[in-house]
MISE-500946 format. One record per residue (C-alpha): residue in one letter; x, y, z. Coordinates in steps of 0.25 Angstrom, whole numbers, padded with zeros to 4 digits, always signed. Example, Ala and Ser with C-alpha at 12.3 -4.5 7.8 and 13.67 -1.06 7.14 Angstrom:
# residues 2
a+0049-0018+0031;s+0055-0004+0029;
//
This chain:
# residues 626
x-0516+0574+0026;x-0525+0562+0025;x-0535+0569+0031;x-0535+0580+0022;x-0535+0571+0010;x-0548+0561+0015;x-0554+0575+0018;x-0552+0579+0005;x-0557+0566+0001;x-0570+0569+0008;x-0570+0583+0003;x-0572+0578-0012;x-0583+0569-0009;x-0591+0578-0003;x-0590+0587-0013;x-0595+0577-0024;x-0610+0581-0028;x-0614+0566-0029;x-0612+0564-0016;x-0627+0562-0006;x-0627+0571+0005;x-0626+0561+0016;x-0613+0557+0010;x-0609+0570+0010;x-0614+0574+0024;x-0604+0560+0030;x-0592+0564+0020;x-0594+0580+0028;x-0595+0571+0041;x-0582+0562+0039;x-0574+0575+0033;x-0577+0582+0047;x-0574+0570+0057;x-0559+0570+0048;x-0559+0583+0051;x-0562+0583+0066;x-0550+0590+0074;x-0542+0594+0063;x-0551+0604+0057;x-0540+0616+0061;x-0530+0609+0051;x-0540+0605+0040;x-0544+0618+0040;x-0531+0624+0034;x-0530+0612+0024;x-0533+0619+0010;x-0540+0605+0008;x-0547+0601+0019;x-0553+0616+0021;x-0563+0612+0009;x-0567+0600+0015;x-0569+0607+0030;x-0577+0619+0022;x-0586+0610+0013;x-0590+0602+0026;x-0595+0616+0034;x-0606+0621+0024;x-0621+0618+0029;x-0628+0606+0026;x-0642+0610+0024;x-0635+0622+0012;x-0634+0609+0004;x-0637+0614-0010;x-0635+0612-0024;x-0627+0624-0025;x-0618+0618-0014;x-0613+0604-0018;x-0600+0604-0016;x-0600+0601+0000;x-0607+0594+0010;x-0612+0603+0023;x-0609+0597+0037;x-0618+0599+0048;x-0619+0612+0058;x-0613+0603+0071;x-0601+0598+0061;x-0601+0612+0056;x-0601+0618+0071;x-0590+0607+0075;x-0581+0612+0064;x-0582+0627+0069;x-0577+0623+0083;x-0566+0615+0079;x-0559+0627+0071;x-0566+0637+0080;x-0553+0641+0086;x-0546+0642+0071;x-0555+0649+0065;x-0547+0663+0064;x-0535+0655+0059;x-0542+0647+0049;x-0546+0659+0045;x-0534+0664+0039;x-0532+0650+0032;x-0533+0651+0017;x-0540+0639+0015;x-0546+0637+0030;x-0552+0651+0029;x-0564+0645+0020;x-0567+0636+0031;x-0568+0647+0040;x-0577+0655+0031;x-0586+0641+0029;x-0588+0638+0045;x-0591+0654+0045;x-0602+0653+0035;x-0610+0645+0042;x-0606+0646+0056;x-0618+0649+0068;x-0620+0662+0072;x-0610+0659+0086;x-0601+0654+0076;x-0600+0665+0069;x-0600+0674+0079;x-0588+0669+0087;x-0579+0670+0074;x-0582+0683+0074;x-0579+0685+0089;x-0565+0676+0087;x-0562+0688+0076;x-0560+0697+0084;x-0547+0702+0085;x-0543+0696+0071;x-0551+0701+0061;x-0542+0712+0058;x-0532+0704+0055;x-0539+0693+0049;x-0545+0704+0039;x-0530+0708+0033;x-0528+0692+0031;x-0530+0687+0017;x-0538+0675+0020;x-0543+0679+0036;x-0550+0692+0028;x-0560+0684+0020;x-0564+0677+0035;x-0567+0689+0040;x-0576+0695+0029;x-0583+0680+0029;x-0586+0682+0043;x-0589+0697+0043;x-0601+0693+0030;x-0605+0684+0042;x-0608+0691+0052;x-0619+0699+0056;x-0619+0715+0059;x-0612+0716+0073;x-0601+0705+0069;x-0597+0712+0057;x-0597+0724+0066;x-0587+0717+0076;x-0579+0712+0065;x-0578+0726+0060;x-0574+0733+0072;x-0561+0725+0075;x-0555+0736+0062;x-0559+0747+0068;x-0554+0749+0080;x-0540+0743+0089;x-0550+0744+0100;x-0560+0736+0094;x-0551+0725+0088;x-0545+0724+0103;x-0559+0726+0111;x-0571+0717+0107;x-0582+0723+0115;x-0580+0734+0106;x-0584+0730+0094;x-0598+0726+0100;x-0602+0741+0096;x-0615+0742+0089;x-0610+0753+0080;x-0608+0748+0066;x-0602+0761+0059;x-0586+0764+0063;x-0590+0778+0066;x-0599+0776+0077;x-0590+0763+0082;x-0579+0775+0084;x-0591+0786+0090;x-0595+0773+0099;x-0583+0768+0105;x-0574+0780+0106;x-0564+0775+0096;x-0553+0784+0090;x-0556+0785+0076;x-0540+0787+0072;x-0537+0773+0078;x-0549+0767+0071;x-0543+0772+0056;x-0528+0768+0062;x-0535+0753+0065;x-0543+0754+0055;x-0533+0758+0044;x-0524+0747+0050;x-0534+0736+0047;x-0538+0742+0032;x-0523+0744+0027;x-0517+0730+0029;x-0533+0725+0022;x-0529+0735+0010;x-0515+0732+0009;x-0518+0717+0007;x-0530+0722-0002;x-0540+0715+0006;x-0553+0724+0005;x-0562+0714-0003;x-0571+0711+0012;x-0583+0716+0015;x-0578+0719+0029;x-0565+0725+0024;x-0574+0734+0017;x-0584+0737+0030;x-0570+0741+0036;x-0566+0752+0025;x-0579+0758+0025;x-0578+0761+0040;x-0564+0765+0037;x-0568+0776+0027;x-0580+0782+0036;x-0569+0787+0048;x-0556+0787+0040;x-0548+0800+0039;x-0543+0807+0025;x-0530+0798+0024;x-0534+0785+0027;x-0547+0786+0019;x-0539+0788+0006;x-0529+0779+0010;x-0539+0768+0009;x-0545+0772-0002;x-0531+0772-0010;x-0528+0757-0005;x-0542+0753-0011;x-0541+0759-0024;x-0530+0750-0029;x-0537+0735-0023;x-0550+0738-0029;x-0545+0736-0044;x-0536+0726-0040;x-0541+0713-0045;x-0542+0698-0040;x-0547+0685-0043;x-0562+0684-0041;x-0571+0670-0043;x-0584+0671-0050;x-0596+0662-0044;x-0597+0648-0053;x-0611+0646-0056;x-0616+0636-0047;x-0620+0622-0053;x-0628+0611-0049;x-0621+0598-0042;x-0624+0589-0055;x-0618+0601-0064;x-0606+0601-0055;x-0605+0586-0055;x-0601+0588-0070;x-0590+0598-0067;x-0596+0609-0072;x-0590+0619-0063;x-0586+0633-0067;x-0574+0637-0059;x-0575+0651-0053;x-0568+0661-0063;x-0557+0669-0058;x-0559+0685-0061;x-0552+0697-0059;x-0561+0708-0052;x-0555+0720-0043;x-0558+0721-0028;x-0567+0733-0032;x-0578+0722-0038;x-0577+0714-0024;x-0577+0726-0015;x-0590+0730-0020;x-0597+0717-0016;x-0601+0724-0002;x-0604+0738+0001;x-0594+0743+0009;x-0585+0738-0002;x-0591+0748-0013;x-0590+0758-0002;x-0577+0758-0003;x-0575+0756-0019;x-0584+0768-0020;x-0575+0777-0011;x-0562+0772-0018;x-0568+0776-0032;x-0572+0789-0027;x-0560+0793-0019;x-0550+0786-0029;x-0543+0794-0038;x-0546+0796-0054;x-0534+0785-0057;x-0538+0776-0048;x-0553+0776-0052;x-0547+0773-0065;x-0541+0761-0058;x-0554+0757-0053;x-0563+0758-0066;x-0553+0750-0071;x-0553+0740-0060;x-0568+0737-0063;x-0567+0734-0078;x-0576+0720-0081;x-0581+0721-0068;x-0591+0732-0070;x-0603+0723-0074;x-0602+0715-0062;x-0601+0729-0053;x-0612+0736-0061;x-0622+0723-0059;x-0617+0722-0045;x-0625+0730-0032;x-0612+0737-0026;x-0604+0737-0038;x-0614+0745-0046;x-0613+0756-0037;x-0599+0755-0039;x-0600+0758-0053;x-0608+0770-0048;x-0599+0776-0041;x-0589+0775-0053;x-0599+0780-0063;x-0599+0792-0054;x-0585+0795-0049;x-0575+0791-0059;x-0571+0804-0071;x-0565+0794-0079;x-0578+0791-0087;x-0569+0785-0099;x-0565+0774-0091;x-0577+0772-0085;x-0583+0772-0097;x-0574+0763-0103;x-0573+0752-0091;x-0588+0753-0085;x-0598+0760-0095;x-0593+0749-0106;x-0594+0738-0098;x-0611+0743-0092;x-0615+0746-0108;x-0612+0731-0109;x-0623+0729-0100;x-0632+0740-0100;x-0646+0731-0100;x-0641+0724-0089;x-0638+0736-0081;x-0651+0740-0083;x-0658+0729-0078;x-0651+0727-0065;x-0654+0732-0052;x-0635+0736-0050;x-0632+0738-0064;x-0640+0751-0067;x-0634+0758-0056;x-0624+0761-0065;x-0632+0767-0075;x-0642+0774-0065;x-0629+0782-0059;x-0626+0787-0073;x-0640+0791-0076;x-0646+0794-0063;x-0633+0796-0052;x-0634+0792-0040;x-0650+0794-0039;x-0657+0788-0026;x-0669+0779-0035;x-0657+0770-0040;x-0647+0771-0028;x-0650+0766-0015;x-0645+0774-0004;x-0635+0766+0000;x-0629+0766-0014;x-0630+0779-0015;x-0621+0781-0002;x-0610+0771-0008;x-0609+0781-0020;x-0608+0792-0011;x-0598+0787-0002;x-0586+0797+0001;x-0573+0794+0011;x-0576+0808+0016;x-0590+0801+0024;x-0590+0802+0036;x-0605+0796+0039;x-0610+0781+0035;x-0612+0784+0019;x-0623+0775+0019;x-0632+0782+0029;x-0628+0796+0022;x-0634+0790+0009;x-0646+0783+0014;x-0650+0798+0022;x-0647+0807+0007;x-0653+0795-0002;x-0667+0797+0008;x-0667+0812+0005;x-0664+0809-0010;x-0651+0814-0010;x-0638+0804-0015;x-0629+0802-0002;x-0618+0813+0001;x-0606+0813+0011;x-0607+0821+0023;x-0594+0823+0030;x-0601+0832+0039;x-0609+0823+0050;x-0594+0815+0051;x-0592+0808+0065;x-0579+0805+0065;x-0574+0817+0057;x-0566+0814+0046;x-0562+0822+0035;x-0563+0821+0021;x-0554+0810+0013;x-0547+0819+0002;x-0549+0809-0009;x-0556+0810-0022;x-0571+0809-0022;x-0575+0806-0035;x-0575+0811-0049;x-0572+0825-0053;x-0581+0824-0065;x-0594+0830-0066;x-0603+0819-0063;x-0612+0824-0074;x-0603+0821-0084;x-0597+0810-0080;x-0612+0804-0081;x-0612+0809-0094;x-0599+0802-0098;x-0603+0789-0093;x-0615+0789-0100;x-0616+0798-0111;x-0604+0798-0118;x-0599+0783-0114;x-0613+0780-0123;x-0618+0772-0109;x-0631+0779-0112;x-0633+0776-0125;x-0633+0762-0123;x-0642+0764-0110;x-0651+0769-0118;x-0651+0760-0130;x-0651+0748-0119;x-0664+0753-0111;x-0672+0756-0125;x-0669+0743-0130;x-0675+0737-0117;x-0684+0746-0112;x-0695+0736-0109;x-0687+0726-0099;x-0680+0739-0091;x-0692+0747-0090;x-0699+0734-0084;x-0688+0731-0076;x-0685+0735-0061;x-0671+0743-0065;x-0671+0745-0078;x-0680+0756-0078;x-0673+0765-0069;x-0662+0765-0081;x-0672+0766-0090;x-0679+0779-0084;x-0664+0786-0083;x-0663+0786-0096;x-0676+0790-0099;x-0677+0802-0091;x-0662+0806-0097;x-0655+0803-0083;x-0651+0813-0072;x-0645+0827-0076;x-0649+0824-0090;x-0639+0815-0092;x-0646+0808-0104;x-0649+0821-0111;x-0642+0818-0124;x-0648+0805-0126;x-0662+0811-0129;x-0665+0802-0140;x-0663+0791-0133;x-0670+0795-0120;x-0683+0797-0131;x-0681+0781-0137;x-0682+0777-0123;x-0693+0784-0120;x-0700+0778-0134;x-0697+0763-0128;x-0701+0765-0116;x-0715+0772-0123;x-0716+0761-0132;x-0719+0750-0122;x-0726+0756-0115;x-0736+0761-0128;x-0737+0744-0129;x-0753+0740-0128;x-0755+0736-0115;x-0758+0719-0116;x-0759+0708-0107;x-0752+0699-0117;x-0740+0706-0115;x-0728+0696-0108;x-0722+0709-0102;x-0729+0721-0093;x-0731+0734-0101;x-0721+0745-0097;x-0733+0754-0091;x-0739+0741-0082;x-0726+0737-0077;x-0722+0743-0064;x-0708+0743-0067;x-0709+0752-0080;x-0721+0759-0078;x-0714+0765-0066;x-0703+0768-0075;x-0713+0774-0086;x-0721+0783-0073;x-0708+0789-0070;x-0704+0792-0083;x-0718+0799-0087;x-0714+0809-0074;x-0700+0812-0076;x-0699+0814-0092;x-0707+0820-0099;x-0702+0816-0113;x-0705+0799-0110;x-0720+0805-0104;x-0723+0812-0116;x-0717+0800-0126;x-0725+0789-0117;x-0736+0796-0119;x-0737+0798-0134;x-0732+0784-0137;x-0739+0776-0126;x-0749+0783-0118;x-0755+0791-0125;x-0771+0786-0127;x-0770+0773-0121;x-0770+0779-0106;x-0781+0772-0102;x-0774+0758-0106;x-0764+0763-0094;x-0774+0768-0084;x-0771+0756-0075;x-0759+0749-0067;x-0745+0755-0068;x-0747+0761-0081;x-0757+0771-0075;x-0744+0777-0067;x-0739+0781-0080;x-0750+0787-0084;x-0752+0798-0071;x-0737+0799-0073;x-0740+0808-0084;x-0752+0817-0074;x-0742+0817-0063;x-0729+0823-0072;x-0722+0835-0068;x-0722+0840-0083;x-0734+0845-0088;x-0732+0840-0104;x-0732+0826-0097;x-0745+0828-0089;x-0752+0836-0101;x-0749+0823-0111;x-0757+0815-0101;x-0766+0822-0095;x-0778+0821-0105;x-0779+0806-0107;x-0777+0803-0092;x-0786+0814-0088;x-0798+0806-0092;x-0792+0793-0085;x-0790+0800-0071;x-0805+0804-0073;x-0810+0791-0077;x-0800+0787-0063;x-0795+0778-0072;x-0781+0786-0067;x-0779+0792-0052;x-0775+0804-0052;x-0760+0807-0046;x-0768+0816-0037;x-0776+0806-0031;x-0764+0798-0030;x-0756+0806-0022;x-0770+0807-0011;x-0771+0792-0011;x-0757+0790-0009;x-0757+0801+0003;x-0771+0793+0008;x-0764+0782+0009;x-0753+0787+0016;x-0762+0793+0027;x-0768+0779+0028;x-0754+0773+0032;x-0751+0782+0042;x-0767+0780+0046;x-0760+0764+0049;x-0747+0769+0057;x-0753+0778+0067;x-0765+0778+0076;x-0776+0788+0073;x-0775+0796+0087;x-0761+0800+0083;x-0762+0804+0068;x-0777+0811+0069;x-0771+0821+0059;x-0769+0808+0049;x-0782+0805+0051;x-0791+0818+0047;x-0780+0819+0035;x-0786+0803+0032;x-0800+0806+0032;x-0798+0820+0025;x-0792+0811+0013;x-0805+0803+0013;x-0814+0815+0014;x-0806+0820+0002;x-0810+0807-0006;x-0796+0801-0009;x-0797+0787-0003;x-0791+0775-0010;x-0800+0767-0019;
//
């Protein structure tokens, strides 16, 4: 006991900001000579664990941000590790040691490192269904590299891999192939597998990245009961809410000196918000929103009620919001819990890279320029897949189609989970109720005109902002006509402003941003073509000959609609005469030129002869670059 307490004692002065660093770096080195050979029963002390974990951070991380402790040095460090060494996996299920353990993993060597993950073996099954052992286990599995994740993995799958180590030295990363590659049975996999999941979900402990790894290996072999059986466990934990600690801003040490600390707030949030933090973790909120029943969708919108900024502004979380803007028929509730809360916010949505994600799904669903591939397989997920959903998505998206399932090409062949898979509603009209009749569009619209200049300038802004200009997919936006043309009139207007050098911000038809934006629209809708013209082009194209602008101009000669193309055509005919303006002609043979001449750099002359004649014959022809 008087240990602990001139620990403790030692504890509070290191922790002082007005203390000198040599001071702390012999207060650090006194703690640790009280602490030699008794580190095992310190450890367990609630009290003495702080002062053990401030003592273990590295010395050369001293920073401003950090002033709280003072870092010892690697061999103090290293001498620490060896003397718990053999405790590790105990102190590991310690509810106060078990921060200790997490601080000598976060900078232990790569050997380190590498032998806790060896001494696992055999334990990490059950140190997974612990309550305090699980959060070890994810700490370490974030640490490791691709093969020690793999090896930590494996141990769930299989009896045989649990009991035989050199079995989990298979390269194979996918549970399907590890089953093809070692002969495994896959009915005693599910039965081991299903074993490890039900104790994890009884005790609702399904918030760890590697718990989530797990189910999505589950779901890709499981047959018809004990996918939904799964799935029917989640649905209740991920609207269950628990205390969750928002990040304190951090301070300086003479701002902290004066106590002004802000105490991290305690706030309810349901597992759902936390699972969504990795991948695999919206994988599987995904399928249980597609795969739960109307009731207990209801249960889940109203589960994410006050959290839907945070999941709309967040990577992951906003495709969650997809997949709920696109399956659930309730469009009331939705309406009421999720479009009221996004019309609160719609300029910010707008802007940012996450947040009009939402807003691009209800104009333009699912379209390959706003979704990468491997969002666009998450919203297509299905229990019924068979095959790796991500590779299925990245193969469709290529060939411009939105990912599908395939339960044809199965290797394991497993049949289909008789669950429900999605809404019933036509998705037409469920668009039309979450955007047309809730009044989301309205204010979309009123938000985009009022700041058309900063979103057409901006690097997101004007992929919202030509949606509702061209009136959205499926004509969507037919019935706001007027307010299609008032945009159309803002967007004409800036860019009918003289062009001047004085001016702080770049025209719209000099920007690259917007004068993209404007080029696209000239070629797609014929209504803004013919109003940009009238109110902004029209006898000044000759101001506009040069720079991005002149891409607007030969937008209007290389239109699909001959109105468009006659508008122009006599004012810029003079101009591509002049060679003030290239033709799209000549254009198009440059850009084949040019291509010739790279594959002219990749191969030698002997092999591509035929390369070569066409080469010349384009110079014969006259079209060489200027």
């Amino acid at each position: 006991f008087d240990v602990l307490q001139e620990l403790a004692s030692l504890w509070e002065k290191m922790r002082c900001y007005n203390v000198g660093k040599q001071a702390r770096s012999e207060l650090v080195s006194e703690a640790l000579r009280k602490m030699n050979g008794k580190f095992v029963e310190i450890a367990g002390s609630h009290v003495a664990a702080r002062v053990l974990q401030v003592s273990l951070i590295l010395l050369w991380c001293f920073t401003i941000y950090q002033t709280c402790v003072k870092y010892c040095t690697q061999e103090e460090r290293d001498a620490v590790f060896e003397a718990l060494r053999p405790h590790l996996l105990a102190l590991s299920q310690k509810k106060y040691a078990v921060h200790l353990v997490k601080k000598l993993l976060d900078h232990a060597s790569k050997k380190q490192l590498e032998w806790f993950i060896s001494s696992l073996h055999g334990h990490a099954t059950s140190l997974l269904r612990h309550s305090v052992g699980s959060a070890v286990i994810d700490y370490v599995f974030h640490l490791a590299n691709g093969s020690q994740k793999q090896i930590l993995l494996m141990e769930m799958y299989s009896t045989e891999l649990q009991l035989f180590k050199d079995l989990t030295l298979t390269n194979s990363g996918r549970l399907v192939d590890i089953i093809s590659k070692l002969g495994l049975q896959k009915s005693s996999v599910l039965q081991h597998m299903m074993s490890v999941i039900q104790p994890l979900l009884e005790k609702g402990i399904v918030d760890y990245s590697i718990i989530h790894k797990v189910l999505m290996e589950f779901f890709t072999i499981a047959d018809k009961s004990s996918a939904a059986d799964v799935i029917q466990q989640l649905l209740p934990l991920l609207v269950r809410e628990s205390d969750s600690a928002e990040e304190s801003p951090h301070f300086s040490a003479p701002e902290m000196q004066k106590k002004r600390k802000i105490k991290k707030k305690k706030v309810e949030e349901p597992l759902l918000a936390r699972m969504i933090l990795t991948r695999d973790g919206l994988k599987i909120c995904i399928l249980c929103v597609k795969h739960a029943s109307a009731k207990e969708r209801k249960k889940v919108i109203k589960g994410i009620k006050g959290h839907v900024r945070k999941l709309s502004l967040h990577q992951l979380g906003s495709l969650l919001l997809v997949c709920v803007l696109s399956v659930v028929d309730d469009t009331k509730l939705v309406t009421k819990i999720v479009i009221r809360e996004l019309q609160t916010m719609l300029k910010e949505l707008v802007l940012d890279k996450n947040g009009r994600r939402t807003l691009l799904q209800l104009l333009h669903p699912q379209c390959s320029r706003y979704f990468a591939p491997e969002d666009l397989a998450c919203l297509s997920l299905s229990v019924e897949e068979t095959e790796d959903p991500m590779e299925v998505g990245l193969e469709q998206c290529q060939n411009g189609e939105a990912p599908m399932t395939d339960n044809e090409n199965s290797e394991v062949g497993r049949k289909s989970v008789q669950l429900d898979t999605g809404g019933k509603k036509d998705s037409f009209r469920r668009r039309c109720e979450l955007m047309v009749e809730s009044g989301f569009a309205e204010g979309l619209f009123e938000t985009c005109t009022d700041n058309i200049g900063e979103l057409l300038r901006s690097t997101f802004g004007k992929e919202v902002v030509y949606e509702l200009a061209v009136g959205g997919s499926d004509g969507i936006l037919q019935s706001f006509a007027d307010r299609m043309d008032a945009l159309h009139k803002a967007i004409a207007s800036l860019a009918a402003l003289p062009k001047t050098n004085e001016s702080q911000e770049e025209h719209v038809l000099e920007n690259f941003h917007s004068s993209r934006l404007i080029r696209k629209l000239v070629l797609d809708c014929p209504g803004f073509a013919a109003t940009l013209w009238k109110m902004a082009l029209d006898g000044k194209c000759d101001v506009w000959a040069q720079g991005h602008s002149c891409k607007v101009l030969l937008a209007f000669l290389e239109s699909s609609v001959s109105e468009v193309k006659d508008l122009a055509k006599p004012e810029l005919q003079p101009l591509m005469d002049r060679g003030v303006l290239k033709s799209p002609e000549n254009r198009v043979h440059l850009l084949i030129f040019h291509q010739h001449v790279y594959q002219l750099k990749q191969h030698t002359i002997l092999a591509n002869l035929e390369v070569m004649i066409h080469f010349y014959i384009w110079i014969l022809l006259g079209f060489m670059p200027d």
